[in-house]
Backbone bond lengths (Angstrom), bond angles and torsions (degrees), N, CA, C in turn:
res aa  C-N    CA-C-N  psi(-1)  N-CA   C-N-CA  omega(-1)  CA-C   N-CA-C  phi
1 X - - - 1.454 - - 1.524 108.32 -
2 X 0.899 120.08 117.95 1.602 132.13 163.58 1.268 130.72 -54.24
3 X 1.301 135.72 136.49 1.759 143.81 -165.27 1.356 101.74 -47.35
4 X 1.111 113.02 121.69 1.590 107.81 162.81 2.026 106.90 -164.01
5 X 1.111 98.88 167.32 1.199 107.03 -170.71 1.534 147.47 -129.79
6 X 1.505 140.27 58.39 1.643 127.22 -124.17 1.736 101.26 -108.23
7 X 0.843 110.68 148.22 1.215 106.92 171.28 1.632 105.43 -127.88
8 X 1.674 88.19 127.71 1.335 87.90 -156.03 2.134 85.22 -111.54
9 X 1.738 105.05 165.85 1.714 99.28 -167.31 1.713 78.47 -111.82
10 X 1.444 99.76 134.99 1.522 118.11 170.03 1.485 95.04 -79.22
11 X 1.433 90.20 160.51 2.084 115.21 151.16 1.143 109.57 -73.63
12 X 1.330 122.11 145.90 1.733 106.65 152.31 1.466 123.09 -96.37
13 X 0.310 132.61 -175.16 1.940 142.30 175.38 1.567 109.71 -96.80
14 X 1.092 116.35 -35.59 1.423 122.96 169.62 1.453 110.84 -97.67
15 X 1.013 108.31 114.35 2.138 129.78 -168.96 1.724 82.65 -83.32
16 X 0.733 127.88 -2.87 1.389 106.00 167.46 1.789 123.85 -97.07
17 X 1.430 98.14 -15.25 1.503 82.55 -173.06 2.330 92.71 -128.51
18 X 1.152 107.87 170.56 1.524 109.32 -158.18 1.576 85.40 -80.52
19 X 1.924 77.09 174.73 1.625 97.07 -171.26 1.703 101.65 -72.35
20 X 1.276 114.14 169.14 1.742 129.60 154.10 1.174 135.02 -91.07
21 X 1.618 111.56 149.11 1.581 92.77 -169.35 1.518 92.21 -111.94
22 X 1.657 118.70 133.04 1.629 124.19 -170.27 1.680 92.79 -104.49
23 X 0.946 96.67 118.78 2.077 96.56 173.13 1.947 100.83 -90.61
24 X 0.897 87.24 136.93 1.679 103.62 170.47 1.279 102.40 -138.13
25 X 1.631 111.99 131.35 1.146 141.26 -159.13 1.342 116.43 -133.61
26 X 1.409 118.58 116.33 1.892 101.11 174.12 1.177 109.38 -133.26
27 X 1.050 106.32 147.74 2.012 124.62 -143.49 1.369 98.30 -149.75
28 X 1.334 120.28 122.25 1.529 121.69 163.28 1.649 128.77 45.34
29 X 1.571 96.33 29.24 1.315 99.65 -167.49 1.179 138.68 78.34
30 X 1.819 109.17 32.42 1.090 121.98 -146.58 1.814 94.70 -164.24
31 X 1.914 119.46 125.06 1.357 118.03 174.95 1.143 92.53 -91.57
32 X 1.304 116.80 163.31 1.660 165.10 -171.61 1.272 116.88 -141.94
33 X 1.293 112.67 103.92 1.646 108.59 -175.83 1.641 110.70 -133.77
34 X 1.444 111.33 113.79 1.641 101.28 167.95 1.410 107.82 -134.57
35 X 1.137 122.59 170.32 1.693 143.49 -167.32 1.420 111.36 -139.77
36 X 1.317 119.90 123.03 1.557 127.42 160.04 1.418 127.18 -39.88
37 X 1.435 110.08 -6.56 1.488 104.68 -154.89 1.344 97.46 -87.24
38 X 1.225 129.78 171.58 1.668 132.46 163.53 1.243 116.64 -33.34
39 X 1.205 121.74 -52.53 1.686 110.46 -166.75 1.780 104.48 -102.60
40 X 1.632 101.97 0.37 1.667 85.56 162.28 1.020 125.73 -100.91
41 X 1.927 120.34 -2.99 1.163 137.29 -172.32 1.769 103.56 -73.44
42 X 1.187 100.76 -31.41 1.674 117.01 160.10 1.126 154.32 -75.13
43 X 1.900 92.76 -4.54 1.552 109.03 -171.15 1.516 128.84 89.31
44 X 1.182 124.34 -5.90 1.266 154.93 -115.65 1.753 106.16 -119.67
45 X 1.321 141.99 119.38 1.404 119.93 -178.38 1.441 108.56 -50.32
46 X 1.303 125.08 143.62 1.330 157.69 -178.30 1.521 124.58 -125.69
47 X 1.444 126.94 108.62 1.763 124.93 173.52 1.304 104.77 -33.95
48 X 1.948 114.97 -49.80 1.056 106.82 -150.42 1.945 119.77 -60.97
49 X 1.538 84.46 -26.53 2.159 93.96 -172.42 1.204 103.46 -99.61
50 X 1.422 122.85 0.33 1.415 108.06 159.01 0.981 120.65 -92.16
51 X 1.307 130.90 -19.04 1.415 143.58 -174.68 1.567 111.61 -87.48
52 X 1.261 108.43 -25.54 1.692 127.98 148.72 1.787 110.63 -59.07
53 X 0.992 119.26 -57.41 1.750 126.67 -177.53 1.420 120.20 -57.35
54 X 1.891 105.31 -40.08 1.375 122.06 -160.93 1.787 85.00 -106.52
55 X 1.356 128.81 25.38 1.574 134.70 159.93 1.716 110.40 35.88
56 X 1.214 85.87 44.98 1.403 105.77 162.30 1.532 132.24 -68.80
57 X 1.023 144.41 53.11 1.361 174.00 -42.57 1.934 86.28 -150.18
58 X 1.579 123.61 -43.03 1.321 108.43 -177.71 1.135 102.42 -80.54
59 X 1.634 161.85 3.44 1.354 130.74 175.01 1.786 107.13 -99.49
60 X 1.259 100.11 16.85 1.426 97.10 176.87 2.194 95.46 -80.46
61 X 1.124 109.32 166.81 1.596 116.76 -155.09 1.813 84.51 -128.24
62 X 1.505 109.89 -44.01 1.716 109.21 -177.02 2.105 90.93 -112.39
63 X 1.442 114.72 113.52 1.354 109.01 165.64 1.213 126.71 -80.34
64 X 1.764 116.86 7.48 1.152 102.27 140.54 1.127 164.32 -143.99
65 X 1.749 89.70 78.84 1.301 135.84 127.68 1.578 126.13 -18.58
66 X 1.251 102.77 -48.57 1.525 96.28 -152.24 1.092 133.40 -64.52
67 X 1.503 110.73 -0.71 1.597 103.75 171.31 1.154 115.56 -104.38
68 X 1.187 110.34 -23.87 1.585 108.48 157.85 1.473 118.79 -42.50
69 X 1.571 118.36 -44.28 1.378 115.08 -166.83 1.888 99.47 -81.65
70 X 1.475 106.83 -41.56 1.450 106.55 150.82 1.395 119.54 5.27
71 X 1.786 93.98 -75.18 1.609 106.41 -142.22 2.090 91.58 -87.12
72 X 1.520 102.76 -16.19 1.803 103.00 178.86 1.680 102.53 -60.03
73 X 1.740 105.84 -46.42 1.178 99.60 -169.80 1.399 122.54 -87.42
74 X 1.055 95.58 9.14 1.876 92.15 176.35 1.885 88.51 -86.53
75 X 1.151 121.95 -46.19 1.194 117.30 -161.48 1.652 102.58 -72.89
76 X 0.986 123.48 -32.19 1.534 118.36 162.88 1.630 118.55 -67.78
77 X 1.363 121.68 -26.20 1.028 89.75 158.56 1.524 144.22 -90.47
78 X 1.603 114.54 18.29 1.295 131.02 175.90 1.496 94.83 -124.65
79 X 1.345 92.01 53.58 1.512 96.10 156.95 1.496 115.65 -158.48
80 X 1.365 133.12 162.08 1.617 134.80 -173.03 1.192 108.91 -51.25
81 X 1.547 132.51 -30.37 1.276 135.73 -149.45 1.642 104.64 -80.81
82 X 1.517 109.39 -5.75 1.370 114.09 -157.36 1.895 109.43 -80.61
83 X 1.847 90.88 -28.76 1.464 109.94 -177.40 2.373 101.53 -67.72
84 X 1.236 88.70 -38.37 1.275 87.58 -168.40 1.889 116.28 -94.34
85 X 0.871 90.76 43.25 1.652 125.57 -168.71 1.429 105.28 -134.60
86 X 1.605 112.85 -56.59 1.676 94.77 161.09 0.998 126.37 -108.57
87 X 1.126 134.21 32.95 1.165 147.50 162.53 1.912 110.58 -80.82
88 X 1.955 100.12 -45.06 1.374 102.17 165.95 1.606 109.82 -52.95
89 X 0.847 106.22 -63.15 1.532 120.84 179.61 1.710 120.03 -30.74
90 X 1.533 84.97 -49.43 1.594 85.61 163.45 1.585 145.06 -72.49
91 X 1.632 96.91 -18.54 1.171 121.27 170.48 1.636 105.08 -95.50
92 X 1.213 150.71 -22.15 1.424 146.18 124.50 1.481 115.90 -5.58
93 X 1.235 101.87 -77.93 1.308 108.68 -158.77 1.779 105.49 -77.75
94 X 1.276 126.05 -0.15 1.281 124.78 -176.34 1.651 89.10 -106.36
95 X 1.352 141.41 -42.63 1.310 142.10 143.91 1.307 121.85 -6.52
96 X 1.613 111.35 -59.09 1.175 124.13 159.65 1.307 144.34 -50.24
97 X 1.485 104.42 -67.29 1.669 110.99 149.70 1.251 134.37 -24.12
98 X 1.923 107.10 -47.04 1.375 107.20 -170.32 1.520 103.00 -97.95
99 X 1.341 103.26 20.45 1.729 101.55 -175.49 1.906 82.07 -105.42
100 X 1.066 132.07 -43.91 1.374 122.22 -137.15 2.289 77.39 -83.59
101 X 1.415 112.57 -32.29 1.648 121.53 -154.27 2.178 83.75 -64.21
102 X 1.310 114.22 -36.04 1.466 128.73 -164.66 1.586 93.16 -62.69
103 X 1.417 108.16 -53.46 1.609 126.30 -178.99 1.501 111.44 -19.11
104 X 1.494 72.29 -70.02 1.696 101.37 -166.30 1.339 111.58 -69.26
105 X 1.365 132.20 -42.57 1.422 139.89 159.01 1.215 119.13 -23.70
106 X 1.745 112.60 -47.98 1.288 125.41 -162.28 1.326 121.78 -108.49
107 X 1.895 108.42 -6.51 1.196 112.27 157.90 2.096 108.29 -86.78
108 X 1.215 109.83 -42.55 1.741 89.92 159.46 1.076 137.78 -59.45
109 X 1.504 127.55 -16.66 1.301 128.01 -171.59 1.661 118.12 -86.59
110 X 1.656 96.51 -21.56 1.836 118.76 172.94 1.081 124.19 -44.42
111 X 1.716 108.35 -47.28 1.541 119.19 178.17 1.393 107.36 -78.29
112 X 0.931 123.48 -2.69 2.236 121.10 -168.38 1.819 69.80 -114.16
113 X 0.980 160.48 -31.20 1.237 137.86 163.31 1.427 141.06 -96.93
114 X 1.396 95.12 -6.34 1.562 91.88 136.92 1.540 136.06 -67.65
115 X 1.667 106.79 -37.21 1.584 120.03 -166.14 1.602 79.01 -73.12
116 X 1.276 143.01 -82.53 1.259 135.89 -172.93 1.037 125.19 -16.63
117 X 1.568 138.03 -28.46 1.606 148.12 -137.48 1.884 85.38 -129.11
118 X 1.311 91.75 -47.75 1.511 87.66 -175.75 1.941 112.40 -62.02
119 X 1.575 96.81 -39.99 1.796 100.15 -174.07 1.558 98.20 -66.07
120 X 1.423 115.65 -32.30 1.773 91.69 -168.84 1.510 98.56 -95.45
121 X 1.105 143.14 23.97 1.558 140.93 146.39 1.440 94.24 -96.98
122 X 1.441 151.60 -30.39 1.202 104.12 178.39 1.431 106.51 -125.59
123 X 1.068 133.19 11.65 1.383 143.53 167.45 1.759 122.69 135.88
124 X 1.415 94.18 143.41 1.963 80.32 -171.45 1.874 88.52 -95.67
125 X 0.863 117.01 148.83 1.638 134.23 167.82 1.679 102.12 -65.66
126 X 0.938 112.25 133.91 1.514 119.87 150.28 1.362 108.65 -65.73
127 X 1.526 123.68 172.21 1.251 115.24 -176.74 2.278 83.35 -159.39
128 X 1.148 107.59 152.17 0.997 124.31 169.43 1.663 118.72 -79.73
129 X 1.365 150.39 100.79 0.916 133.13 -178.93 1.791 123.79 -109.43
């Protein structure tokens, strides 16, 4: 694949503030990826260039884009970056799990703290042991 370079303008996630522009760059057999946004102005992981990588077709702002981003992701996927893409993914979705297992934890634990809140407003019982 030959040098070339697109800069494509993300969505943001926040409707309040404008889209970003993510430059992707390929050089010697080699991507280049940065984003305007705060944490790409830093180098920093960014939704916006992953969501560019993982060819996510809604954070494009102009759709047509899309073959351009097309042609990013064909080249990402003949490349290393592809393993560490699902690998995020894999750690996502276990993220998830233990967020929904927390859920549930904390919707059973509500009622043993209500009855608790309720005994020390109206008295805890002694109990014989």
């Amino acid at each position: 694949m030959d040098e070339f370079q697109i800069n494509f303008i993300a969505k943001n996630d926040n409707k309040s503030t404008s889209p970003h522009t993510v430059e992707v760059l390929i050089k010697n057999r080699q991507m280049f990826i940065h984003c305007d946004c705060p944490a790409g102005k830093f180098g920093k992981f960014c939704m916006h260039k992953i969501r560019l990588l993982q060819d996510d077709h809604q954070v494009l702002y102009d759709q047509s884009q899309r073959n351009e981003l097309n042609r990013i992701s064909n080249w990402i996927h003949n490349s290393d970056f592809l393993d560490l893409i699902f690998e995020r993914s894999s750690f996502k979705k276990e993220l998830r799990e233990a967020e929904d297992r927390l859920e549930a934890i904390k919707r059973n634990m509500k009622p043993v703290e209500d009855k608790m809140a309720q005994a020390m407003k109206i008295g805890i019982n002694a109990v014989n042991r």
